[in-house]
C-alpha positions in Angstrom: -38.5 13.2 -16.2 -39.4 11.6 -13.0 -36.5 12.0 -10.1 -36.5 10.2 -6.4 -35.0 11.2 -4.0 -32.7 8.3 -1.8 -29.9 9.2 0.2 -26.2 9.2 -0.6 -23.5 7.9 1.9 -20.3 8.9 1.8 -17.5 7.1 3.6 -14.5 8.2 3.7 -11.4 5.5 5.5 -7.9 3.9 5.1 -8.0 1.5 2.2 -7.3 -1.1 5.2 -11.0 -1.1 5.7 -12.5 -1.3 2.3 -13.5 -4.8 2.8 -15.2 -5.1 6.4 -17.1 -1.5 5.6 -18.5 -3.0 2.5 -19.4 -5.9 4.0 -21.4 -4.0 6.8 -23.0 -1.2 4.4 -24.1 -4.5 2.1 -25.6 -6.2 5.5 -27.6 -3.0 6.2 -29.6 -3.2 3.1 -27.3 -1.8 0.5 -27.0 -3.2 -3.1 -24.2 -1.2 -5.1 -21.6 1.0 -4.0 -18.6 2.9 -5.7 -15.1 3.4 -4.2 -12.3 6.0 -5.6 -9.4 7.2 -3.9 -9.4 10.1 -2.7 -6.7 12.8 -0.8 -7.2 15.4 1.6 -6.6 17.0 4.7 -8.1 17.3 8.2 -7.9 17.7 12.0 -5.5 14.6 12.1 -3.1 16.0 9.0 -2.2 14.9 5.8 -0.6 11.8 4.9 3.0 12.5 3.8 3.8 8.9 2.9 1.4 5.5 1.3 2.9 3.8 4.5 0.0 5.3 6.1 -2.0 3.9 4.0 -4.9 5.3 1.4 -7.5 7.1 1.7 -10.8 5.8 0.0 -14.0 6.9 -0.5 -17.2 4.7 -0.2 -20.4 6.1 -2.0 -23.9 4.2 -2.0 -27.3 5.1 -3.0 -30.2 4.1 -0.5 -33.6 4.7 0.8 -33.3 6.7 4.1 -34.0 3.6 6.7 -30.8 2.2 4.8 -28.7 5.4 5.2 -29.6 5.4 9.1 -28.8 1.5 10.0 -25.1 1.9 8.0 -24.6 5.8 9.6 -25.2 3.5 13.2 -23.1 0.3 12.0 -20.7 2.4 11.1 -20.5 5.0 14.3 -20.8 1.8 16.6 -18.0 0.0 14.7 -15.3 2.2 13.7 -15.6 5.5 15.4 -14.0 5.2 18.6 -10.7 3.1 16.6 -9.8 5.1 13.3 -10.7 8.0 11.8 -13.4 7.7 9.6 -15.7 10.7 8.2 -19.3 9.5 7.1 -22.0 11.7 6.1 -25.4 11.4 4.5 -26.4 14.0 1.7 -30.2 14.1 0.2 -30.1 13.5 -3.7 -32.3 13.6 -6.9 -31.8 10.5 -8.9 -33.0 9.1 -12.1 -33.7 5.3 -12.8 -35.4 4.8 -9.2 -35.5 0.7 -10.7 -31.6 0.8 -10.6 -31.6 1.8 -6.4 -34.7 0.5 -4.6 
């Protein structure tokens, strides 16, 4: 069995933004993503009502240059107008031919 190891971004944003963030993390280099919504709580509360919109959650699978250029697009973009979480976790994958 041979693993890689890429990095995962995780995005997680009001449903209102699915399209420009997936446009930006596909102009940093990224070639398949996968989106689910998703519920929670934080420092800015839960959302009673879907008048607030959804919550979704962006995942792609990247080398690590990738994971930095959509971790900046992303923190110069959005950060200072809506709350967004984004992290970057280290994973083991199979099929390398499917993500690089």
């Amino acid at each position: 069995m041979n693993l890689v190891s890429l990095k995962l971004v995780t995005i997680i944003a009001l449903d209102a933004l699915q399209h420009k963030l997936i446009k930006d993390i596909k102009e940093c280099g990224c070639k398949g993503y996968t989106i689910a919504e998703v519920e929670g709580e934080g420092i800015h509360s839960k959302h009673f009502t879907d008048w607030e919109g959804r919550n979704i959650k962006i995942e792609t699978l990247v080398k690590e240059e990738v994971a930095l250029k959509i971790m900046e697009t992303i923190s110069a973009k959005y950060f200072d107008k809506y709350s967004i979480v984004a992290f970057i976790s280290t994973v083991e994958v199979l099929r390398k031919e499917k993500f690089v």
